[in-house]
C-alpha atoms as an extended CHARMM CRD file, in Angstrom:
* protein
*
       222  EXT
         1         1  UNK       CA              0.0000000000        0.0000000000        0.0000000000  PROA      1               0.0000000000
         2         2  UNK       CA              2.9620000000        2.5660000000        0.3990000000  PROA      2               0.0000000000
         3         3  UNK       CA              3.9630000000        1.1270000000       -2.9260000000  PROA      3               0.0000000000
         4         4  UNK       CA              0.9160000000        2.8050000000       -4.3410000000  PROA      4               0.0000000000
         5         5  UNK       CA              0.9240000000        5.8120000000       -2.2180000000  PROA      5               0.0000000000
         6         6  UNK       CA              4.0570000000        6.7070000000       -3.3210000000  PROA      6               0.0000000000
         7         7  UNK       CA              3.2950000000        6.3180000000       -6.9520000000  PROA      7               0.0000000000
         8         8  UNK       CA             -0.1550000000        8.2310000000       -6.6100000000  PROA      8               0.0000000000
         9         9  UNK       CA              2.0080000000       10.9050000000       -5.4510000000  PROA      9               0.0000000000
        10        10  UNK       CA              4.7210000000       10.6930000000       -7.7150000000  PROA      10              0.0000000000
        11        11  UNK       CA              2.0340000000       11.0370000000      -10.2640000000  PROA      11              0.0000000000
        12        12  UNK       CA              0.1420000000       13.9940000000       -9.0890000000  PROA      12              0.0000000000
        13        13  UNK       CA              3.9320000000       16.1470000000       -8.5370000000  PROA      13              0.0000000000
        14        14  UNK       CA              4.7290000000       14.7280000000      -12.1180000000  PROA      14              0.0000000000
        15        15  UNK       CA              1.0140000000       16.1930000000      -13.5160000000  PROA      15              0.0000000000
        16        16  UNK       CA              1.7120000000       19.4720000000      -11.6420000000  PROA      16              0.0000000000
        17        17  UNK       CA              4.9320000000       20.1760000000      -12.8640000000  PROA      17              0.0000000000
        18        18  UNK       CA              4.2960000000       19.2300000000      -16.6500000000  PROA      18              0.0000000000
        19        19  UNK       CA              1.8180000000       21.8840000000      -16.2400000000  PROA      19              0.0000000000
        20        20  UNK       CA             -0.1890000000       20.9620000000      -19.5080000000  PROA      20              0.0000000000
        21        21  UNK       CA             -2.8590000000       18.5010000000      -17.6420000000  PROA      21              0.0000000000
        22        22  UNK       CA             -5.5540000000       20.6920000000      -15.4170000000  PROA      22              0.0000000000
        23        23  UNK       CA             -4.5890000000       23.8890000000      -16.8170000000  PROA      23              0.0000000000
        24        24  UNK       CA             -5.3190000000       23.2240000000      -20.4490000000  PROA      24              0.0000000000
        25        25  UNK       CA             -8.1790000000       20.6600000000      -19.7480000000  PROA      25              0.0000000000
        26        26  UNK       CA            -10.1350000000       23.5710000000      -18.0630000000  PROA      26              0.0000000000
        27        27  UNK       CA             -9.2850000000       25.7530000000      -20.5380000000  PROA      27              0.0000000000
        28        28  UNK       CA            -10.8950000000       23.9670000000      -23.2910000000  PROA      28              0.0000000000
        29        29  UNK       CA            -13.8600000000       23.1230000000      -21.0020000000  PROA      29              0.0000000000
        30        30  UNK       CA            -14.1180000000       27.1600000000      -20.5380000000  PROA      30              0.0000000000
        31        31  UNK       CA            -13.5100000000       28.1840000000      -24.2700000000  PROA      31              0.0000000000
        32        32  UNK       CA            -16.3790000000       24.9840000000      -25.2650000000  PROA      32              0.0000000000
        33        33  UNK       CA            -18.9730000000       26.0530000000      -22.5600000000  PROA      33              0.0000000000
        34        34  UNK       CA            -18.3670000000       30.1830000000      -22.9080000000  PROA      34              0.0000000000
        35        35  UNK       CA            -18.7810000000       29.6810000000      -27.0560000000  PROA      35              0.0000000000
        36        36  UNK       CA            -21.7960000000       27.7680000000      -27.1660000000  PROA      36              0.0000000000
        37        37  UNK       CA            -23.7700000000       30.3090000000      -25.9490000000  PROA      37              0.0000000000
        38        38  UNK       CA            -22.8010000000       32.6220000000      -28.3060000000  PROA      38              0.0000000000
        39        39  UNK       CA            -23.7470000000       30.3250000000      -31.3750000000  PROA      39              0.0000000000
        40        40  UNK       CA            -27.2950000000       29.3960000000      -29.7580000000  PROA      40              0.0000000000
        41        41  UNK       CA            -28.1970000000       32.8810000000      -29.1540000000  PROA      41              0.0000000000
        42        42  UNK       CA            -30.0590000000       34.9140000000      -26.1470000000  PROA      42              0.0000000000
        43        43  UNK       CA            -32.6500000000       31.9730000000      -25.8710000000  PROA      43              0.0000000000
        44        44  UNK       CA            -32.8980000000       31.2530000000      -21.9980000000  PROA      44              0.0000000000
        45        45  UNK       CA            -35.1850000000       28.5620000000      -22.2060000000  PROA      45              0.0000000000
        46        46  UNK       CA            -33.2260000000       26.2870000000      -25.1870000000  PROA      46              0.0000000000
        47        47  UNK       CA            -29.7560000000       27.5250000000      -23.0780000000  PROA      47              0.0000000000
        48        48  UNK       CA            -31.1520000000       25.5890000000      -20.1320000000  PROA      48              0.0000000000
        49        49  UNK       CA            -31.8950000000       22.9780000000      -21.3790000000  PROA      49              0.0000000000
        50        50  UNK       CA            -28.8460000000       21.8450000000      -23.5950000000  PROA      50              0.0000000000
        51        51  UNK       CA            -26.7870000000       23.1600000000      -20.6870000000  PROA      51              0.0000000000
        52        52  UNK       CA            -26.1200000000       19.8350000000      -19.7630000000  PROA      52              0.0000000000
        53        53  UNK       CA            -25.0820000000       18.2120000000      -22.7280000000  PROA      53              0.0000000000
        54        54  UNK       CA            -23.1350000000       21.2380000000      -23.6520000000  PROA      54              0.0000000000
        55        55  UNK       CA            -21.8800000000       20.6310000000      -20.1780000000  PROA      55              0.0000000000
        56        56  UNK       CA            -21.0160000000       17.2140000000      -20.0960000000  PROA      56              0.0000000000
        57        57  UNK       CA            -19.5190000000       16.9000000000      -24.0480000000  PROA      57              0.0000000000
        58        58  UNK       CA            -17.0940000000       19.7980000000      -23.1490000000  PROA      58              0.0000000000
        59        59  UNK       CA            -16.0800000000       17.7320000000      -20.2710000000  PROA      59              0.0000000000
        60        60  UNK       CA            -15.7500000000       14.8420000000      -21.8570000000  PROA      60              0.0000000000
        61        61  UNK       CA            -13.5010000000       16.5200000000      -24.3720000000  PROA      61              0.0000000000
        62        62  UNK       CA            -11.2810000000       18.3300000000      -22.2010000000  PROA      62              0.0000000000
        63        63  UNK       CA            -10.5870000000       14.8730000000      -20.1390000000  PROA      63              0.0000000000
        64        64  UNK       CA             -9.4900000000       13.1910000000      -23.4790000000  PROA      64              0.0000000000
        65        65  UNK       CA             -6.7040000000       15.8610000000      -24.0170000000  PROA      65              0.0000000000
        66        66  UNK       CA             -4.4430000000       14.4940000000      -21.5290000000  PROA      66              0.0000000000
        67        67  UNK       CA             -5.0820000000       10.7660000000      -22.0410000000  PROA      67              0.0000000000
        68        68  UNK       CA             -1.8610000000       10.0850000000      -24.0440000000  PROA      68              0.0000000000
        69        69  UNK       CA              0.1700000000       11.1000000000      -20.9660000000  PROA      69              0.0000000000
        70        70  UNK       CA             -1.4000000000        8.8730000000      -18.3740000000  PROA      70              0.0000000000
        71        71  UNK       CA              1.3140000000        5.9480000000      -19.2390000000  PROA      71              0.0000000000
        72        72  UNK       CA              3.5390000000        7.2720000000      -21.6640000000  PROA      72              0.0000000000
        73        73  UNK       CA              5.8120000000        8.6250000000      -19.6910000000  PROA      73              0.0000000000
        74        74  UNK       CA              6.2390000000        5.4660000000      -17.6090000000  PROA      74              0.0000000000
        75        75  UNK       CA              6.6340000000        3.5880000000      -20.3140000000  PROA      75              0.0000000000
        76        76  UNK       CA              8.9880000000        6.4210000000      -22.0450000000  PROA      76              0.0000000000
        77        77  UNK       CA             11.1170000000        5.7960000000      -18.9270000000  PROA      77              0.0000000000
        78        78  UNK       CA             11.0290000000        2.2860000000      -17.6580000000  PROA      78              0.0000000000
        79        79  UNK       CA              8.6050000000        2.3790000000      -14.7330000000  PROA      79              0.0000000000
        80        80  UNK       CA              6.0740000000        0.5700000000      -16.4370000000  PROA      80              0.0000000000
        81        81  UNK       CA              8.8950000000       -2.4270000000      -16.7560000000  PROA      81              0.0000000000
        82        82  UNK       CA              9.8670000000       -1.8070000000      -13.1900000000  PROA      82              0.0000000000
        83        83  UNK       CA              6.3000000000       -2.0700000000      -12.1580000000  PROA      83              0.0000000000
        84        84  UNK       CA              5.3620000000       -5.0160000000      -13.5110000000  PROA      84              0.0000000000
        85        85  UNK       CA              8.8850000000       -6.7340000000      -12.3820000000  PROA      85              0.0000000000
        86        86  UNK       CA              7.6270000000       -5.6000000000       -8.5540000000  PROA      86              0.0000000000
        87        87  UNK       CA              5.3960000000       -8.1920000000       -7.6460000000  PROA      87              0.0000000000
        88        88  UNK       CA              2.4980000000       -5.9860000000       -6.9340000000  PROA      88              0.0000000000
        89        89  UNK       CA             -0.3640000000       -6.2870000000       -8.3530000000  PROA      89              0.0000000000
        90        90  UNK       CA             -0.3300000000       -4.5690000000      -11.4830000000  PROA      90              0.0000000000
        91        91  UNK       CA             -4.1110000000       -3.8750000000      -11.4010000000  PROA      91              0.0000000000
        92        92  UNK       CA             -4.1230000000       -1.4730000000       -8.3620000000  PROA      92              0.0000000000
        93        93  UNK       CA             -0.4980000000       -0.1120000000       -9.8720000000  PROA      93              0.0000000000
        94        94  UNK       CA             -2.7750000000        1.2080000000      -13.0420000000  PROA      94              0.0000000000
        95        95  UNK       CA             -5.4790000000        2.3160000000      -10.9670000000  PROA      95              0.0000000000
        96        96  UNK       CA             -3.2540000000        4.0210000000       -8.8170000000  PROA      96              0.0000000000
        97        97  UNK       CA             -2.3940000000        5.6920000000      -11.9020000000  PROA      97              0.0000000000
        98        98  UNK       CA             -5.7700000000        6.1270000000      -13.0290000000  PROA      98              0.0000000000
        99        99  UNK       CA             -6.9050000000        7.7580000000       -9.7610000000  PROA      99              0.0000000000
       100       100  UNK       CA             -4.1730000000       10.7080000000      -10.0580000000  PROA      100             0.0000000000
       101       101  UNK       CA             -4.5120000000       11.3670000000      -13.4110000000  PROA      101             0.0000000000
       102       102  UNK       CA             -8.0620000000       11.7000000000      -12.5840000000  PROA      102             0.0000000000
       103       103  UNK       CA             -7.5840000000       14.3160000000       -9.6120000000  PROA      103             0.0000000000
       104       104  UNK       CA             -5.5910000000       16.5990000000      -11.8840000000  PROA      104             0.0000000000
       105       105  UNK       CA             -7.4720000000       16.5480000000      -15.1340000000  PROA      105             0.0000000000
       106       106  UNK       CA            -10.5860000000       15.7450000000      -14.6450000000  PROA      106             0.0000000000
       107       107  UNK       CA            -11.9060000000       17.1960000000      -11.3580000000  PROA      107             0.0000000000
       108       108  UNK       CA            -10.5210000000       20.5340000000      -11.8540000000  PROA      108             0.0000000000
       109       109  UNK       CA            -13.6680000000       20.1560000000      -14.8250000000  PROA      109             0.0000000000
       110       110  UNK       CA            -15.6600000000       19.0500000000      -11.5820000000  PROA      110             0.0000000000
       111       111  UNK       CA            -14.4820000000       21.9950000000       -9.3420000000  PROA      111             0.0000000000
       112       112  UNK       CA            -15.6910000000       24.6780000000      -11.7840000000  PROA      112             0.0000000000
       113       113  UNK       CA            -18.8610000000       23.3280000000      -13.4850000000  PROA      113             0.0000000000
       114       114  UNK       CA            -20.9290000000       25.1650000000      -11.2610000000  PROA      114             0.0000000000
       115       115  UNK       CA            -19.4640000000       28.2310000000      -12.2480000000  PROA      115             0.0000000000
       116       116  UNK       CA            -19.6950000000       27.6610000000      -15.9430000000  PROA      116             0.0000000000
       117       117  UNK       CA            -23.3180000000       26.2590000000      -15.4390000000  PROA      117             0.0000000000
       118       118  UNK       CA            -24.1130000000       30.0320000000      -14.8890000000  PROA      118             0.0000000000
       119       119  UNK       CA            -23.7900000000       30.5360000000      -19.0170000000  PROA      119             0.0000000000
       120       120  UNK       CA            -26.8120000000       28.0550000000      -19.4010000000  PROA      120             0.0000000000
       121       121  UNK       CA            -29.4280000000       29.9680000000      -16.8690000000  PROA      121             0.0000000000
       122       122  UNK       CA            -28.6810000000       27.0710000000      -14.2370000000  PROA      122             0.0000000000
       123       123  UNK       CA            -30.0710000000       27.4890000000      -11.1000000000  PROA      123             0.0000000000
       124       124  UNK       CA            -28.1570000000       26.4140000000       -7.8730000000  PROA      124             0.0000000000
       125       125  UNK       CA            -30.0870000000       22.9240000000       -7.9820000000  PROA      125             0.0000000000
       126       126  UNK       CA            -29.4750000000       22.5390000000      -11.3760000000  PROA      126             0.0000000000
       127       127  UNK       CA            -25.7280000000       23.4310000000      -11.7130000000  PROA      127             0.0000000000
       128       128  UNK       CA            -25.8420000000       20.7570000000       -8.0860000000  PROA      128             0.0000000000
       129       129  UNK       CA            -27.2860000000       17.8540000000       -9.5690000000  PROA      129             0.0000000000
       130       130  UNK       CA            -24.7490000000       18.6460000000      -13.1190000000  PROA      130             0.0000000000
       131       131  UNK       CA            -21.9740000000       18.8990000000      -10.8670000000  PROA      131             0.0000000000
       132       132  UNK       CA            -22.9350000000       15.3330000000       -9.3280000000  PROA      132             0.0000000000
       133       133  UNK       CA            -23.0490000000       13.6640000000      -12.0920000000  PROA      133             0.0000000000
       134       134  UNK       CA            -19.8350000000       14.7990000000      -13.4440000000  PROA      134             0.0000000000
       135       135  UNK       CA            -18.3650000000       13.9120000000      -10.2070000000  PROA      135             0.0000000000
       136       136  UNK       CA            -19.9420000000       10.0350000000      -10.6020000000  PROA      136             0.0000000000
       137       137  UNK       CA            -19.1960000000       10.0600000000      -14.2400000000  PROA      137             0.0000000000
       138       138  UNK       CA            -15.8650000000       11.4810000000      -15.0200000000  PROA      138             0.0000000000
       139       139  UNK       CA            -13.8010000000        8.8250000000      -13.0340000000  PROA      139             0.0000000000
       140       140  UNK       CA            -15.5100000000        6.2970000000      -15.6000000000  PROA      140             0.0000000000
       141       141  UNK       CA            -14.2570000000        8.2580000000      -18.5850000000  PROA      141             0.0000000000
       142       142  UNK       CA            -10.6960000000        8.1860000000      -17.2630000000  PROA      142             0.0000000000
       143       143  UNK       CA            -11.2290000000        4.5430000000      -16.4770000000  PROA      143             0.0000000000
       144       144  UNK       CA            -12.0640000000        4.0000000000      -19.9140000000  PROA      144             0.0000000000
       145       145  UNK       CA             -9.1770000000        5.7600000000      -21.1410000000  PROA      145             0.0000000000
       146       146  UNK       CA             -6.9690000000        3.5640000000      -19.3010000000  PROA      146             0.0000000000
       147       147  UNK       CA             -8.0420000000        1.0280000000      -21.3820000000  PROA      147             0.0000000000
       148       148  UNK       CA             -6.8270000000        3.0000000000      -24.5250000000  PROA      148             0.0000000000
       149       149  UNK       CA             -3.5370000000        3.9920000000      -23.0510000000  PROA      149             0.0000000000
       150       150  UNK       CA             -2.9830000000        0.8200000000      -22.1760000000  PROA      150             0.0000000000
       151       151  UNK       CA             -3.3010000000       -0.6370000000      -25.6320000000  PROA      151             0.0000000000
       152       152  UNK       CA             -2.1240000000        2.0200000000      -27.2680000000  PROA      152             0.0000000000
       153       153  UNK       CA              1.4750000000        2.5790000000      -24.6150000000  PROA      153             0.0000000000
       154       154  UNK       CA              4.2780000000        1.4240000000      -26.9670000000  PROA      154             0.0000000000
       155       155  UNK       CA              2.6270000000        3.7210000000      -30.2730000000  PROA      155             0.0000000000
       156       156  UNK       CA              4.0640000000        7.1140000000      -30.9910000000  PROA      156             0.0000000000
       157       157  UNK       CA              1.9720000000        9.7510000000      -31.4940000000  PROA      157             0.0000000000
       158       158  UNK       CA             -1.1360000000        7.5770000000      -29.8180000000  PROA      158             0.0000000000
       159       159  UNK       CA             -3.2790000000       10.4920000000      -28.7250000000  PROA      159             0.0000000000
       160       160  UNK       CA             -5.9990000000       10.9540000000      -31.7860000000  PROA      160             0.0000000000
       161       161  UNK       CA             -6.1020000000        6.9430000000      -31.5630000000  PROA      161             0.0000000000
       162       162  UNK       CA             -6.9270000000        6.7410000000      -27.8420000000  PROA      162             0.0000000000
       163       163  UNK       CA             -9.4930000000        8.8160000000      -28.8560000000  PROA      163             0.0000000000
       164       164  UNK       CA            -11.0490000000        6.6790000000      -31.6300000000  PROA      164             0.0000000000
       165       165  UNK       CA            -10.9860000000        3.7610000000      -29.5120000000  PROA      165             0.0000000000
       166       166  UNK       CA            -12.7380000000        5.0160000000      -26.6170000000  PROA      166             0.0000000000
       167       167  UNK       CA            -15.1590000000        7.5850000000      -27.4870000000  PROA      167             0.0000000000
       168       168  UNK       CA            -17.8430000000        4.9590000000      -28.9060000000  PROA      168             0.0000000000
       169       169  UNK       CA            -17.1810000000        3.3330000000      -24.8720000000  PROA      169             0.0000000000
       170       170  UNK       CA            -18.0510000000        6.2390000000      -23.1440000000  PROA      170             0.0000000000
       171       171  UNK       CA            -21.1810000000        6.9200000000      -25.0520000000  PROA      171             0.0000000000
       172       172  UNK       CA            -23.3430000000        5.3600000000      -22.0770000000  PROA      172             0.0000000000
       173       173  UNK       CA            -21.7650000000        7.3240000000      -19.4580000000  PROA      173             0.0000000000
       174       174  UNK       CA            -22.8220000000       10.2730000000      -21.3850000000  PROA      174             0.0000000000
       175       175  UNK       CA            -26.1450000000        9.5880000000      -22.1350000000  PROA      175             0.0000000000
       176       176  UNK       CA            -27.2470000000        8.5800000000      -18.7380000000  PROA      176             0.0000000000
       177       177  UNK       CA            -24.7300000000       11.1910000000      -17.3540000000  PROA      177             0.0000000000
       178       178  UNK       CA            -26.8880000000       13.9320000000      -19.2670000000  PROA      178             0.0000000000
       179       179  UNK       CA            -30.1950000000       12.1660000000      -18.6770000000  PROA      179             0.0000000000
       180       180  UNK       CA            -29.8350000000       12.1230000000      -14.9780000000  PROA      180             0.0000000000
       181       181  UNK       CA            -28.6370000000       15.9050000000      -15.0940000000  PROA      181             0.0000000000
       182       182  UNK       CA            -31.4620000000       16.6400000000      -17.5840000000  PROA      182             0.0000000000
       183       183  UNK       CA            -33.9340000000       14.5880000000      -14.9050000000  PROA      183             0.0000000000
       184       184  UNK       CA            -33.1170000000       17.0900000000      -12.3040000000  PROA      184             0.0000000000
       185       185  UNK       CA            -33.8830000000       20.1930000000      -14.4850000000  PROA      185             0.0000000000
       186       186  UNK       CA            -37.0680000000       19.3290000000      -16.6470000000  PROA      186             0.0000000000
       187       187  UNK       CA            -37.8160000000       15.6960000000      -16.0820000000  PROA      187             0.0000000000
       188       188  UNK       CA            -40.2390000000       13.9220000000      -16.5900000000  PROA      188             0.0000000000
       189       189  UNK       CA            -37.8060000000       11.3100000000      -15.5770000000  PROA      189             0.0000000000
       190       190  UNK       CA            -37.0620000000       11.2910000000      -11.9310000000  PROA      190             0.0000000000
       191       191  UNK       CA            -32.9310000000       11.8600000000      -11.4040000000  PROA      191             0.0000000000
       192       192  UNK       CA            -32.7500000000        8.3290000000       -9.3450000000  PROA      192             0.0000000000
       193       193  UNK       CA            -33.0680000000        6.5760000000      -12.4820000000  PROA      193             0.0000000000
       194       194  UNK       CA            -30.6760000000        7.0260000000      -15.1230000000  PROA      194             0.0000000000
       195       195  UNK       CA            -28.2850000000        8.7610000000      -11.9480000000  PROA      195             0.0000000000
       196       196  UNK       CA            -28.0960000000        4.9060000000      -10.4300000000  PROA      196             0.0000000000
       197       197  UNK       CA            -27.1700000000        3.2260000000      -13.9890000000  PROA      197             0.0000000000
       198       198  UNK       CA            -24.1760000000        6.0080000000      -14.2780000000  PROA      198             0.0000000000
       199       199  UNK       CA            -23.3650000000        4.9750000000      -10.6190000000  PROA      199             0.0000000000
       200       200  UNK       CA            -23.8970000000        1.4060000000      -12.1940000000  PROA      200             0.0000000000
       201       201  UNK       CA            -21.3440000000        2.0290000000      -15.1980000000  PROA      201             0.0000000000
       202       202  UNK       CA            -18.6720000000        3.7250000000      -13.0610000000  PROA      202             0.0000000000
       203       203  UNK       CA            -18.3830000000        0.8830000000      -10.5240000000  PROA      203             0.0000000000
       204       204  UNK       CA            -18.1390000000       -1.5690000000      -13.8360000000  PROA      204             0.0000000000
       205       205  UNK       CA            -15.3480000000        0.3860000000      -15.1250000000  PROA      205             0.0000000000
       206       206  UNK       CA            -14.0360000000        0.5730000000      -12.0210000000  PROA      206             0.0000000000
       207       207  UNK       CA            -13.2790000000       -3.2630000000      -12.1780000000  PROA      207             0.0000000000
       208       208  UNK       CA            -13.1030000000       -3.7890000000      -15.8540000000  PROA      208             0.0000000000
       209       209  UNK       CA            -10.9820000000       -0.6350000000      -16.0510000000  PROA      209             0.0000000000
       210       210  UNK       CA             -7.4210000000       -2.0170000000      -14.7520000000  PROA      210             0.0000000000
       211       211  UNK       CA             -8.4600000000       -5.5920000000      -15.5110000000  PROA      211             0.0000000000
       212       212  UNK       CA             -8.8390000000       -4.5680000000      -19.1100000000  PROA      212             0.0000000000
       213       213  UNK       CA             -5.2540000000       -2.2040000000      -18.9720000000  PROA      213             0.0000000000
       214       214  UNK       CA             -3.1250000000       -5.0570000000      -17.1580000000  PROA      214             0.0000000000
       215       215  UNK       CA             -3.9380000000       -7.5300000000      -19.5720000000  PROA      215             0.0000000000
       216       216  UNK       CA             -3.2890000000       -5.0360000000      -22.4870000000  PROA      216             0.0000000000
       217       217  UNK       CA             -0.2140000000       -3.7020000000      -20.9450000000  PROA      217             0.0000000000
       218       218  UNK       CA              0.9830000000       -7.4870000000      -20.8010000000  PROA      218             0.0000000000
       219       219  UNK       CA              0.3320000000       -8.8360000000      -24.0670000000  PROA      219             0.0000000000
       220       220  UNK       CA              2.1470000000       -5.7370000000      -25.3210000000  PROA      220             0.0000000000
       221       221  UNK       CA              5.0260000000       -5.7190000000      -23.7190000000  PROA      221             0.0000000000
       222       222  UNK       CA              6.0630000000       -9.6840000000      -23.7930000000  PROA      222             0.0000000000
């Protein structure tokens, strides 16, 4: 265990020095969010409710931006080797992984949704219940993008195909990501409903996740 709390915090230092994870996520999340309004127009009513799934797509987005760096760099320097020549279980090494790059892209996005929920007419409760669901949802999507760094780890240039490969897998998180959200704002769908399945799907990719990485990671490098 001090294994992996040494490497969750070797990650994090090594995501805050690059410099090029939270800042630039949340500034594409910003420049999506603040620009949509502007092509929709002054409507109130139709700003509220696409909020959401203006919301959630720009997050999505900005958490695939740093996705090529969640292993590269270990691999670019021989941790990845080292790791898997430790004994430890190379599962809980990758979500380990998985859970820093996670608090320095993609909750930063979390932190200042409710903020940028004010462009969309969002109430408080609204902007709450968005906020949630990005909070449940978002640690699926990096989950998910494990998978792809995984397979894609010994490729140069890998980013645009991590991207390929795992947009058409986090499809379900956003739909039931936005219908829950959506469920909280106009209904008629009560926000239990679709909010448990996205509770559903990020507890699922929370197993199949590293499971689905390790065995990736191994076939690849033997």
């Amino acid at each position: 265990m001090t294994a992996l709390t040494a490497l969750f915090l070797r990650d994090v230092r090594a995501a805050i020095r690059a410099g090029g994870g939270a800042p630039v996520g949340v500034l594409f999340f910003l420049l999506v969010v603040t620009l949509m309004p502007f092509a929709v127009g002054p409507d109130l009513a139709l700003l509220q409710r696409i909020g959401p799934a203006l919301l959630w797509l720009g997050a999505l987005l900005a958490s695939l931006l740093a996705l090529d760096r969640l292993l590269a760099a270990d691999y670019d320097d021989g941790s990845l080797d080292l790791i898997l020549m430790s004994g430890n279980a190379l599962e809980l090494a990758l979500l380990t992984k998985a859970l820093a790059h996670w608090v320095t892209t993609s909750l930063p996005l979390v932190v200042i949704t409710p903020l940028l929920a004010l462009f969309f007419n969002l109430d408080l409760p609204a902007s709450a219940a968005v906020t949630v669901t990005l909070l449940v949802g978002t640690p699926a999507l990096t989950l998910i993008g494990l998978i792809g760094a995984a397979l894609t780890v010994a490729l140069r240039r890998g980013g645009l195909l991590i991207s390929v490969l795992i947009l058409p897998l986090t499809i379900p998180v956003l739909i039931f990501g936005v219908a829950a959200s959506n469920a909280a704002i106009v209904g008629p769908l009560p926000f239990g409903s679709p909010f448990m399945v996205l509770c559903a799907l990020s507890l699922a990719s929370l197993v199949i996740g590293p499971a689905a990485a390790a065995l990736a990671i191994r076939q690849g490098l033997e």
